[in-house]
Structures are given as structure tokens and as C-alpha cells.
mmCIF file of the C-alpha atoms, coordinates in Angstrom:
data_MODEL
# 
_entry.id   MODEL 
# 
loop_
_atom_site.group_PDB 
_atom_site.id 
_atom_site.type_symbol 
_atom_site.label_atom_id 
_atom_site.label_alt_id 
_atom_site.label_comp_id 
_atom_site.label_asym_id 
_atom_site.label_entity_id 
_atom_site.label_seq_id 
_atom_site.pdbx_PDB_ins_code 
_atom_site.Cartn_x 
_atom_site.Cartn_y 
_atom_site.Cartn_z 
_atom_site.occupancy 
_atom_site.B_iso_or_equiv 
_atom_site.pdbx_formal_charge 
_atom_site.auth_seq_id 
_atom_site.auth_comp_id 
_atom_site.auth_asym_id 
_atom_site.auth_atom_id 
_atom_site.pdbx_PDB_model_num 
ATOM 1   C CA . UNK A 1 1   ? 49.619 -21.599 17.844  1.00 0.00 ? 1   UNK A CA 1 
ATOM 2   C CA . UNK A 1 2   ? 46.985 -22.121 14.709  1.00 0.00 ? 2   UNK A CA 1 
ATOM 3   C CA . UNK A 1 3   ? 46.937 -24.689 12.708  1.00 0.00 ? 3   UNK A CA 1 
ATOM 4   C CA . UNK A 1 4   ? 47.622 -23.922 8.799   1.00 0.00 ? 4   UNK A CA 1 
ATOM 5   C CA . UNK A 1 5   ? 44.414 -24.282 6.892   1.00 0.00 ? 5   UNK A CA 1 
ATOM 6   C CA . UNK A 1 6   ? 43.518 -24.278 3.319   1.00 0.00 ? 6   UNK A CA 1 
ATOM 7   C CA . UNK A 1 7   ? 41.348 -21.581 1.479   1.00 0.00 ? 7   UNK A CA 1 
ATOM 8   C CA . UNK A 1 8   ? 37.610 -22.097 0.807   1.00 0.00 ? 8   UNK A CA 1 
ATOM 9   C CA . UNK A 1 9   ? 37.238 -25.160 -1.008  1.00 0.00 ? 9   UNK A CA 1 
ATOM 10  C CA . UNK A 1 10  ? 33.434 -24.007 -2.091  1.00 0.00 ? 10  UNK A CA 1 
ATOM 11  C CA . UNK A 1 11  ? 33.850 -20.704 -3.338  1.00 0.00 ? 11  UNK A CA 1 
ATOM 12  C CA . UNK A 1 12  ? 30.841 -18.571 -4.651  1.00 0.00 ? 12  UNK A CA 1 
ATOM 13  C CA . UNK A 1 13  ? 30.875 -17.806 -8.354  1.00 0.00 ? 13  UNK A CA 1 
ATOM 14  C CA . UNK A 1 14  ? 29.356 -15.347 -10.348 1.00 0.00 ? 14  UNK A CA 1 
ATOM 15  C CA . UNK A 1 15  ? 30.003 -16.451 -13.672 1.00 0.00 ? 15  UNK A CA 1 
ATOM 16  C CA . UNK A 1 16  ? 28.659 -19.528 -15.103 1.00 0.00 ? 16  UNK A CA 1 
ATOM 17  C CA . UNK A 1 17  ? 30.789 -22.048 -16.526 1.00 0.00 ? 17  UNK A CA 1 
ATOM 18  C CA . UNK A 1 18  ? 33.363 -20.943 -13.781 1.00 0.00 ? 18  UNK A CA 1 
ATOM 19  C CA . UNK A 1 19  ? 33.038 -22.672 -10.218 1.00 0.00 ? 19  UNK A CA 1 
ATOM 20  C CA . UNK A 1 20  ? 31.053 -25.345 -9.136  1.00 0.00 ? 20  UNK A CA 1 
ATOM 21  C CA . UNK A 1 21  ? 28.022 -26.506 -11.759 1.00 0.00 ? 21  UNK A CA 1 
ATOM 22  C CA . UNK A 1 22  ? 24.711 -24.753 -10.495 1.00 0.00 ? 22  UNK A CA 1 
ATOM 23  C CA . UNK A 1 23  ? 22.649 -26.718 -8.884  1.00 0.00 ? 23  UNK A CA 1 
ATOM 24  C CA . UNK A 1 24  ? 19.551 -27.867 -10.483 1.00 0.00 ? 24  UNK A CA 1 
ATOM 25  C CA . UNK A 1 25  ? 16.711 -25.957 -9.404  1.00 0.00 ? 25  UNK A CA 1 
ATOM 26  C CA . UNK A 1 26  ? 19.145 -22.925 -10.271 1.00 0.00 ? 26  UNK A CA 1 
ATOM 27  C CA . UNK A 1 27  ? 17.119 -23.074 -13.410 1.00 0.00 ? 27  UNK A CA 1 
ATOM 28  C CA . UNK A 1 28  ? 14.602 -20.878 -14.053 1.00 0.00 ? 28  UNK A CA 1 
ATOM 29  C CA . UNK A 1 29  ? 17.527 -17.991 -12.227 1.00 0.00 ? 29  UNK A CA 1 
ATOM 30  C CA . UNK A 1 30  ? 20.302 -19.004 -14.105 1.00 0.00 ? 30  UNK A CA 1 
ATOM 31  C CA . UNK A 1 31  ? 19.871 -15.571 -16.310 1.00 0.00 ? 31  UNK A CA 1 
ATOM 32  C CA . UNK A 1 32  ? 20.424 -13.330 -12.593 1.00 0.00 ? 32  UNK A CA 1 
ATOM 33  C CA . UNK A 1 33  ? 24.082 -14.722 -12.409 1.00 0.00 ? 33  UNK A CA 1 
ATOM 34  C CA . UNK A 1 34  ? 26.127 -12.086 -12.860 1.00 0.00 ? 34  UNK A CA 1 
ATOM 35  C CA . UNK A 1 35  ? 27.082 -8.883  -11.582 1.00 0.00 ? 35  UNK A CA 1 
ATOM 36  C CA . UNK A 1 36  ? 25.076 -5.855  -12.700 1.00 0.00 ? 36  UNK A CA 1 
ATOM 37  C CA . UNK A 1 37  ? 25.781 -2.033  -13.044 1.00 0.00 ? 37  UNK A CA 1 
ATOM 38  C CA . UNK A 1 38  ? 23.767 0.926   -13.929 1.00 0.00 ? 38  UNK A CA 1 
ATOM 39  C CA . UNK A 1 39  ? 21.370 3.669   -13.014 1.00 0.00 ? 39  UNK A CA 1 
ATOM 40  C CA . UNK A 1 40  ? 18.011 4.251   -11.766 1.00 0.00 ? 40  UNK A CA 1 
ATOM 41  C CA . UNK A 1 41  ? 15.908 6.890   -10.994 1.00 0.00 ? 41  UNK A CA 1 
ATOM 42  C CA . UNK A 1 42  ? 13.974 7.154   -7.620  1.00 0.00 ? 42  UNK A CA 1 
ATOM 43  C CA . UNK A 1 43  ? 10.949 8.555   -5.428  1.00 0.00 ? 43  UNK A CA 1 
ATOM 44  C CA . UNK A 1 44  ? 8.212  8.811   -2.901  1.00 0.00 ? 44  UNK A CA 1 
ATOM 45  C CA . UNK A 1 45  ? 6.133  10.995  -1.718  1.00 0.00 ? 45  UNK A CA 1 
ATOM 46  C CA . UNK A 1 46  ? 7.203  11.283  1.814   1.00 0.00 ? 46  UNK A CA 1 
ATOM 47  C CA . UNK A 1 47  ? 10.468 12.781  -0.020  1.00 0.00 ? 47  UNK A CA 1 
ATOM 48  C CA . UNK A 1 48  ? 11.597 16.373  -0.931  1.00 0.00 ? 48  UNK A CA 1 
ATOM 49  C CA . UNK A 1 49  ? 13.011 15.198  -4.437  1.00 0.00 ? 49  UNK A CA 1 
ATOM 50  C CA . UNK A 1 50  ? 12.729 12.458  -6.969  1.00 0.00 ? 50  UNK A CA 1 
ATOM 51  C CA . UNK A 1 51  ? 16.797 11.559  -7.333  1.00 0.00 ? 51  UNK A CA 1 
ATOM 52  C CA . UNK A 1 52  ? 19.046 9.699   -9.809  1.00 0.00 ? 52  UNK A CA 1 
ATOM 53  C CA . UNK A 1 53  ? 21.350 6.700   -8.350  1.00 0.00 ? 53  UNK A CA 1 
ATOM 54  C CA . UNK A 1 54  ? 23.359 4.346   -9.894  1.00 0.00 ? 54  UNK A CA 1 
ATOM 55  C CA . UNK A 1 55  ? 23.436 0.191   -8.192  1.00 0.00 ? 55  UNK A CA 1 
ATOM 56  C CA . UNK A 1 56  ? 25.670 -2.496  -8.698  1.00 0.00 ? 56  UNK A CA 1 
ATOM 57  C CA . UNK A 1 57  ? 24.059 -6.254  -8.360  1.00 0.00 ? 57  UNK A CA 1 
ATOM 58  C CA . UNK A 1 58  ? 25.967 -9.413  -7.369  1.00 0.00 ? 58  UNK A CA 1 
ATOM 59  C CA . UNK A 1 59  ? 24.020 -12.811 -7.979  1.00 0.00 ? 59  UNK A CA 1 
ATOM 60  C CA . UNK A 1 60  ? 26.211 -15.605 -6.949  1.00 0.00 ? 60  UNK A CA 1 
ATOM 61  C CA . UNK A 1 61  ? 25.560 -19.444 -6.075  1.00 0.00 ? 61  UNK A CA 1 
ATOM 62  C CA . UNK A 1 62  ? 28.048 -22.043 -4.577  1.00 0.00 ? 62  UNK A CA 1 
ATOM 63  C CA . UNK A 1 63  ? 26.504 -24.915 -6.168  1.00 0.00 ? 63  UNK A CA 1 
ATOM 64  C CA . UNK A 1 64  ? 23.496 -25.611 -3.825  1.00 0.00 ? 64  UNK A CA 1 
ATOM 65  C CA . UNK A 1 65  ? 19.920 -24.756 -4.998  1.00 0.00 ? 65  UNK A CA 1 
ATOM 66  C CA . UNK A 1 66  ? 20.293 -21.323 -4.106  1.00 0.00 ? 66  UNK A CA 1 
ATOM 67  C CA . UNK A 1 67  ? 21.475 -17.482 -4.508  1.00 0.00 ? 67  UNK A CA 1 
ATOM 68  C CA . UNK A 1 68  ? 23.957 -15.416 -2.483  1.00 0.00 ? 68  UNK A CA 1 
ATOM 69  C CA . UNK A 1 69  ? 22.714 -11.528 -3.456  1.00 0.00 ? 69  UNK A CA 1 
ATOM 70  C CA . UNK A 1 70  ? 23.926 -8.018  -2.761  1.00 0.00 ? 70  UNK A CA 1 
ATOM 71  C CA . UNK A 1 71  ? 23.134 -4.409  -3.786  1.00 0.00 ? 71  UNK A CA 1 
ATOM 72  C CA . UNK A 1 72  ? 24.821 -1.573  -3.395  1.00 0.00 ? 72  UNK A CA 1 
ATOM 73  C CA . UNK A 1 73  ? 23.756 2.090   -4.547  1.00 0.00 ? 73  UNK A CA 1 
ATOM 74  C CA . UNK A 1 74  ? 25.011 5.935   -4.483  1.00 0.00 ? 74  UNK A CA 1 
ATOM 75  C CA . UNK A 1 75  ? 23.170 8.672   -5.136  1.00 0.00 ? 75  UNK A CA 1 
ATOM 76  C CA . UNK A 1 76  ? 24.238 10.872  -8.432  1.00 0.00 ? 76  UNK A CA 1 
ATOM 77  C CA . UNK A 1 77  ? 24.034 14.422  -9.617  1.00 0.00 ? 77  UNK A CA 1 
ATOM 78  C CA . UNK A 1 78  ? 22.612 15.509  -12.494 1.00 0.00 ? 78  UNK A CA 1 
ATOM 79  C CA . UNK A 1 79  ? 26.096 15.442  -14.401 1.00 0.00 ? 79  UNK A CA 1 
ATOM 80  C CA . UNK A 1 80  ? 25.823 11.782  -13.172 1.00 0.00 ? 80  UNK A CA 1 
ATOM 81  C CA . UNK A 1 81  ? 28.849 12.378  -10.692 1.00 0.00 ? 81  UNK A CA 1 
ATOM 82  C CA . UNK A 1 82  ? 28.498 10.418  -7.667  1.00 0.00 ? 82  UNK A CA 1 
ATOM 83  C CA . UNK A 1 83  ? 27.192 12.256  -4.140  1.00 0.00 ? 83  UNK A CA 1 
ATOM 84  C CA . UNK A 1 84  ? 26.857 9.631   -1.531  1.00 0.00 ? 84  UNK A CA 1 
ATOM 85  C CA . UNK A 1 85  ? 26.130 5.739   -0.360  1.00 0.00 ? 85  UNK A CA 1 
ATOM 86  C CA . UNK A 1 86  ? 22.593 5.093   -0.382  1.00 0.00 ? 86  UNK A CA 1 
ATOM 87  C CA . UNK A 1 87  ? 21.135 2.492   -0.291  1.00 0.00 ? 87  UNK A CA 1 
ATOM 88  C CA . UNK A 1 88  ? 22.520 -1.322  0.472   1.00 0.00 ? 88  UNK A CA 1 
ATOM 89  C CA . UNK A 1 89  ? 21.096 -5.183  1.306   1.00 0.00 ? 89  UNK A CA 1 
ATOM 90  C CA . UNK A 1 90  ? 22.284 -8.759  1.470   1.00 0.00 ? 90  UNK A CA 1 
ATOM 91  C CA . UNK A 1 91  ? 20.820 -11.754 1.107   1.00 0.00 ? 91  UNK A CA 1 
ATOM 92  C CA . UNK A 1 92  ? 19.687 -15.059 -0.228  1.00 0.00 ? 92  UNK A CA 1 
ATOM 93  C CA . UNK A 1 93  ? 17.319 -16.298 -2.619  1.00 0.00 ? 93  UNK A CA 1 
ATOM 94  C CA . UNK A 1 94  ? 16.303 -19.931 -2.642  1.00 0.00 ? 94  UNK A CA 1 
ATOM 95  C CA . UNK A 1 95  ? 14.398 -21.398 -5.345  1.00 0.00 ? 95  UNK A CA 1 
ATOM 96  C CA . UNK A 1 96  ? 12.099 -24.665 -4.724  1.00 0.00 ? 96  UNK A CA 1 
ATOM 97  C CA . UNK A 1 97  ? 11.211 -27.295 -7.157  1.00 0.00 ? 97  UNK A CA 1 
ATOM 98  C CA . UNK A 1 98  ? 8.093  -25.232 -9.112  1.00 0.00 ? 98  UNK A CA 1 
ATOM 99  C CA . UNK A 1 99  ? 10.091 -22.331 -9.618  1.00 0.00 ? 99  UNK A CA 1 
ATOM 100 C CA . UNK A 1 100 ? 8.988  -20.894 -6.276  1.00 0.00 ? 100 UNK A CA 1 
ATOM 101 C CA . UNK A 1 101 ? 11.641 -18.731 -4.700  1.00 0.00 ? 101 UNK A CA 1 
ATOM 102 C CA . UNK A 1 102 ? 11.849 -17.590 -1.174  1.00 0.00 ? 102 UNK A CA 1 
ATOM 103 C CA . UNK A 1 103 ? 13.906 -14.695 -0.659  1.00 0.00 ? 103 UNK A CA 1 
ATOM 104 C CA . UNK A 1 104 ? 15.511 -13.121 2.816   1.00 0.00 ? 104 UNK A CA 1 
ATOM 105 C CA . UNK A 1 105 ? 17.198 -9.593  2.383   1.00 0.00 ? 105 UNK A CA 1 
ATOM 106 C CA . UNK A 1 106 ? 18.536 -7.414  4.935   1.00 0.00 ? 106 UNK A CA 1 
ATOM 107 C CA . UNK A 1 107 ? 19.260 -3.724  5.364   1.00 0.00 ? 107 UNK A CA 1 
ATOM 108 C CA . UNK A 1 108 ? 22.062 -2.293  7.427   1.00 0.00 ? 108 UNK A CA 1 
ATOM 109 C CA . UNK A 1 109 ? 19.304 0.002   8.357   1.00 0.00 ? 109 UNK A CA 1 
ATOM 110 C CA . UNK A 1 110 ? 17.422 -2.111  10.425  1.00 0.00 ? 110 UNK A CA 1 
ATOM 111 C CA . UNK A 1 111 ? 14.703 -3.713  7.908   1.00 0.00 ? 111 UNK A CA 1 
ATOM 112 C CA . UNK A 1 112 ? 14.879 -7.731  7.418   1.00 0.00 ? 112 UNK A CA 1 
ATOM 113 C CA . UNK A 1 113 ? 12.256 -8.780  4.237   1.00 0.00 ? 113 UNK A CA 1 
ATOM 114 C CA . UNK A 1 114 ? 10.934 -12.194 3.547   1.00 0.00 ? 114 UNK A CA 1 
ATOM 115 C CA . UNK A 1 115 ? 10.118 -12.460 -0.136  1.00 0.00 ? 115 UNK A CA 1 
ATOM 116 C CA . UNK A 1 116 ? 7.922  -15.336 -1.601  1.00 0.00 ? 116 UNK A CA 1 
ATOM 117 C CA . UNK A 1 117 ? 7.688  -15.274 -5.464  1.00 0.00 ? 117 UNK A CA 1 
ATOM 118 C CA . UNK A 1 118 ? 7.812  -16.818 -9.018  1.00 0.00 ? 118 UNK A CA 1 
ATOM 119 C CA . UNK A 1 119 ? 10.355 -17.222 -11.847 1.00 0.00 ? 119 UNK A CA 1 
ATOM 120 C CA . UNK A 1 120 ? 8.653  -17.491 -14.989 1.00 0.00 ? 120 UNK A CA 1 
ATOM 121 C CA . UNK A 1 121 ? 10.975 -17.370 -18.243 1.00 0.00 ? 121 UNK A CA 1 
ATOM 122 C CA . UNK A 1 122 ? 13.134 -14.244 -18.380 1.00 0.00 ? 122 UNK A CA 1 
ATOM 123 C CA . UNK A 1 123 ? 10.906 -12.361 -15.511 1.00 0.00 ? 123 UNK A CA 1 
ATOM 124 C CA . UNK A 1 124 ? 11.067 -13.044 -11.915 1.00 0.00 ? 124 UNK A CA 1 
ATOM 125 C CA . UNK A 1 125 ? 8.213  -10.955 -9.451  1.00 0.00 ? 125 UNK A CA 1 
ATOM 126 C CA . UNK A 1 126 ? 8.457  -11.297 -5.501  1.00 0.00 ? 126 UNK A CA 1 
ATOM 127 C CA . UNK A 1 127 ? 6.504  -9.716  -2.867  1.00 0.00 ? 127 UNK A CA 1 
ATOM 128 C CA . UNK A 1 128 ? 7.148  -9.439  1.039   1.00 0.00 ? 128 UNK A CA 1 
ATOM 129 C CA . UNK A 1 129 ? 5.655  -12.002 2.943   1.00 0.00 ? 129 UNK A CA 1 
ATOM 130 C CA . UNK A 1 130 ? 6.781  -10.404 6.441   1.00 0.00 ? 130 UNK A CA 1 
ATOM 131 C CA . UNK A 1 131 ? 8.588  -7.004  7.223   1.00 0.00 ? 131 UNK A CA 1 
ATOM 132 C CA . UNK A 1 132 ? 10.904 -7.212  10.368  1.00 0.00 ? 132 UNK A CA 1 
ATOM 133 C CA . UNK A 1 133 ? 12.116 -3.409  11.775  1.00 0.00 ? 133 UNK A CA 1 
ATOM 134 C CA . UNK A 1 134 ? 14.632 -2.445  14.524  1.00 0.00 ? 134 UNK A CA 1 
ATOM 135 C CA . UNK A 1 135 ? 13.252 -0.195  17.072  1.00 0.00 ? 135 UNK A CA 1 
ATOM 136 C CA . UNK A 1 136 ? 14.805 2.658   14.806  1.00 0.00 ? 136 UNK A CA 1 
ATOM 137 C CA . UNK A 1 137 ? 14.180 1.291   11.501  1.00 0.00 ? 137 UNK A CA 1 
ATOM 138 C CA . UNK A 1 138 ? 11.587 3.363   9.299   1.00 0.00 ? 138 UNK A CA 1 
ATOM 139 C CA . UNK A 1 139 ? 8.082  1.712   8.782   1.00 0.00 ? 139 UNK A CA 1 
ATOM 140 C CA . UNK A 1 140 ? 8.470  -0.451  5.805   1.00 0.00 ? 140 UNK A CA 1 
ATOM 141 C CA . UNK A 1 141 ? 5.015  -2.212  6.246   1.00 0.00 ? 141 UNK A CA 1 
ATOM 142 C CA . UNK A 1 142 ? 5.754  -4.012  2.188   1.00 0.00 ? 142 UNK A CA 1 
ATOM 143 C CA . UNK A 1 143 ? 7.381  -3.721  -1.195  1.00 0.00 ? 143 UNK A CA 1 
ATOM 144 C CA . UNK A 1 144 ? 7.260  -5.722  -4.033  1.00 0.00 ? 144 UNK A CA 1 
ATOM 145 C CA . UNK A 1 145 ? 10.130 -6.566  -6.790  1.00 0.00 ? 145 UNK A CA 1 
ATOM 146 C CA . UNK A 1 146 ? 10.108 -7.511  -10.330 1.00 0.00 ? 146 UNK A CA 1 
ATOM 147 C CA . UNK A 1 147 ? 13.041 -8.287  -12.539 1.00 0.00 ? 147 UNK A CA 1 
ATOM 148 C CA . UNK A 1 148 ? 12.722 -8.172  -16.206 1.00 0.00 ? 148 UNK A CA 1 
ATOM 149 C CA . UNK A 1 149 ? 15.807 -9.921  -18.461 1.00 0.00 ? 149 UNK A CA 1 
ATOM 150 C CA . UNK A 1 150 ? 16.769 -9.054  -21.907 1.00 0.00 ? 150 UNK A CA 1 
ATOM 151 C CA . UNK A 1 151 ? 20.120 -10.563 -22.778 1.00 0.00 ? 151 UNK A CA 1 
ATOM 152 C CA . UNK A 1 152 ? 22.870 -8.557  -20.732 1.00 0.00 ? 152 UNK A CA 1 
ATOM 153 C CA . UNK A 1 153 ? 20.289 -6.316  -19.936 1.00 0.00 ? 153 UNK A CA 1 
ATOM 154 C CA . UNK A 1 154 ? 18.060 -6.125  -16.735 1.00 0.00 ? 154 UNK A CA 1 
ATOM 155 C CA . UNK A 1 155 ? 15.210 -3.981  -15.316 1.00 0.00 ? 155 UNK A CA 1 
ATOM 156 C CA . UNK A 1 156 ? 14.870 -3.788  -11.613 1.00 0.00 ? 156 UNK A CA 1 
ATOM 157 C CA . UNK A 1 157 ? 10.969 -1.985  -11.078 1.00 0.00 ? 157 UNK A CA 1 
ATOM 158 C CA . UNK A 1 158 ? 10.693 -1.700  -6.310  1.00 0.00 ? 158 UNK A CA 1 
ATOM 159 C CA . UNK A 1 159 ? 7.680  -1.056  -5.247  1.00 0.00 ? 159 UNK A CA 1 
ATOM 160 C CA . UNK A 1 160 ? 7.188  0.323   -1.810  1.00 0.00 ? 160 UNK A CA 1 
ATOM 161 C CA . UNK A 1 161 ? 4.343  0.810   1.310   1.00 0.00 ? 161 UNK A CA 1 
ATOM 162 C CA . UNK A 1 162 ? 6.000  3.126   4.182   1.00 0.00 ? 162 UNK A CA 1 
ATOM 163 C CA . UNK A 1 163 ? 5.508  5.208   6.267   1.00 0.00 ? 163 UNK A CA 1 
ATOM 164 C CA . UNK A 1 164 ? 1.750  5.371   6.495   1.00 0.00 ? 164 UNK A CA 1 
ATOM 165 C CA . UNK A 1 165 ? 1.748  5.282   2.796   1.00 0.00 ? 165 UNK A CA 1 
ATOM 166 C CA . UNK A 1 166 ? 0.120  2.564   0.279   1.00 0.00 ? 166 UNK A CA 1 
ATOM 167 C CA . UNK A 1 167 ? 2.164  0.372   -2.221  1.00 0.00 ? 167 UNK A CA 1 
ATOM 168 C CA . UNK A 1 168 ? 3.639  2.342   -4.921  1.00 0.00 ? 168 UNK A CA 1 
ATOM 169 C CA . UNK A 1 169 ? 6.491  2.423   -7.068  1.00 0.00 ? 169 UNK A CA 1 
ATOM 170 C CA . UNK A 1 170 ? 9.502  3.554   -5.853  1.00 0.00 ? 170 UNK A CA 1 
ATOM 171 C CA . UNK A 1 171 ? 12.788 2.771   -7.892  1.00 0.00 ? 171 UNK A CA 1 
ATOM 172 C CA . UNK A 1 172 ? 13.703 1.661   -11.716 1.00 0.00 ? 172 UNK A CA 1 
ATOM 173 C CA . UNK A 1 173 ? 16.768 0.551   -12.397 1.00 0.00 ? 173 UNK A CA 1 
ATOM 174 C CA . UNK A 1 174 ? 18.187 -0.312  -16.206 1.00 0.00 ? 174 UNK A CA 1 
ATOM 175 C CA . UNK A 1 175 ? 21.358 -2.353  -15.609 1.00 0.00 ? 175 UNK A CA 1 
ATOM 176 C CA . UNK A 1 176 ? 23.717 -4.458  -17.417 1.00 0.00 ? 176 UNK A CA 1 
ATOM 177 C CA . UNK A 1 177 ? 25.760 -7.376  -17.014 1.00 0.00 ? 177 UNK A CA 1 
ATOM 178 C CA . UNK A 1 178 ? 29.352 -6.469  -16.148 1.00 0.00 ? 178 UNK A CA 1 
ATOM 179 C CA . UNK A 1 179 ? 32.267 -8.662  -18.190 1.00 0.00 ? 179 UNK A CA 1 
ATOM 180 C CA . UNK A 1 180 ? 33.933 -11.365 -15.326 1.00 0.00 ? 180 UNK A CA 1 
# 
């Protein structure tokens, strides 16, 4: 009844020098391949509590001039003992020829971000360009990202405007590169 067919010939990779060459314009990203782990701390003033959460970060490319990205993170207790999912997104990050990058990431709860941005040596900053919400989604009306590199070691600064509220931080996270 089906025919037999072969696995993915074009698999992702998030190591480099495993998989398909990155493509070109990979560039001025190649230092985001990888998969990241580590913790962050968290607030906003519509919120009870400032918390503690640890995130794991997948940057992957397939060989075309572009990244496959996703971001998962629990919340923690003070002993650092894990409490519950929080937050999680998917998406893609596409880098042009000046080191532009355009970035789509979705939420499973209902918010879809545009991203337009700038690598620039070990530091990469991107901003929303448009905020799309389901009709239950919370007002997210813009955030802003920037990614600082040190070796095996990355800082993740998320800055946020919801809820009636004006741009502000929101999230630091201090990861590092996981072994493949």
C-alpha cells in the first residue's frame, strides 16, 4: 500500500563540521550553532514575582542561508529544582547579504513576531517589526532581543512592551554551549 521511502536526505545539523557545509551568508551566525543550556532570571511588572528559569536553545541550519531555532524553558525553585514548562517558540532566522537578518518566531500561545536586525561580530540585536496575536493571546505590542557571544558562552538580554506597558527588560539568560 506505500511505497518504501528513504530518510531525509537534508537533515538539519547543529554542529558545524557535521552535515551539510553552511551556507554562505551563514557567516556572521555561524557562532549561534549549537545547542544552549542554562538559567535566567525573569520579570515584569504586571507580575506577582520576579522568578528563576532555566532554557535550552537549538540553532540549526540545513545548508541554505538560513536558521531553524527553538527555545524551550521551565520555571525553577530557589534550590534550582524544576517547577513547570514555561515558556516555548519556534522559528527561523534568515540572514541577507549585509548581515541583515529577518527573523519569524512563534509561540504556542498565540503570539507570531517578525524580527528585523543586525549581526555584527560576536553580538547579534533584533527588534519586532510586527506583533501578530490570537484572539486569546496576551497583548505583546513589541520586544526586542540581543545576543552577546563569548566562546561557549552566550547572553540572551528580552526586552518586552505588554500589556499596556512600555519596552522594558524582561529576561537574562547566561547559557552555554552543550557538547554534540
Amino acid at each position: 500500500m506505500f511505497e518504501s521511502v528513504q530518510d531525509n536526505p537534508y537533515p538539519d545539523t547543529h554542529v558545524l563540521g557535521e552535515g551539510p557545509e553552511p551556507h554562505p551568508l551563514l557567516r556572521p551566525v555561524l557562532g549561534l550553532i549549537g545547542r544552549w543550556h542554562g538559567r535566567g532570571e525573569g520579570g515584569y511588572p504586571t507580575l506577582e514575582q520576579d522568578f528563576r528559569y532555566e532554557q535550552e536553545l537549538t540553532f540549526s541550519h540545513d545548508g541554505r542561508p538560513f536558521l531553524r531555532y527553538e527555545a524551550r524553558a521551565w520555571l525553577i525553585d530557589g534550590s534550582g529544582a524544576p517547577m513547570r514548562p514555561a515558556g516555548r517558540e519556534a522559528g527561523w532566522w534568515r540572514v541577507t547579504p549585509d548581515a541583515s537578518l529577518e527573523v519569524v518566531l512563534a509561540h504556542p500561545t498565540g503570539i507570531v513576531e517578525t524580527y528585523v536586525g543586525q549581526a555584527s561580530g560576536t553580538e547579534v540585536e533584533i527588534e519586532t517589526g510586527q506583533v501578530a496575536l490570537t484572539p486569546l493571546a496576551k497583548e505583546v505590542t513589541a520586544t526586542r532581543r540581543h545576543y552577546a557571544l563569548d566562546g561557549d558562552r552566550m547572553t540572551v538580554v528580552h526586552d518586552m512592551a505588554a500589556v499596556g506597558r512600555p519596552l522594558q527588560h524582561h529576561l537574562t539568560a547566561h547559557l552555554r554551549r552543550r557538547p554534540s
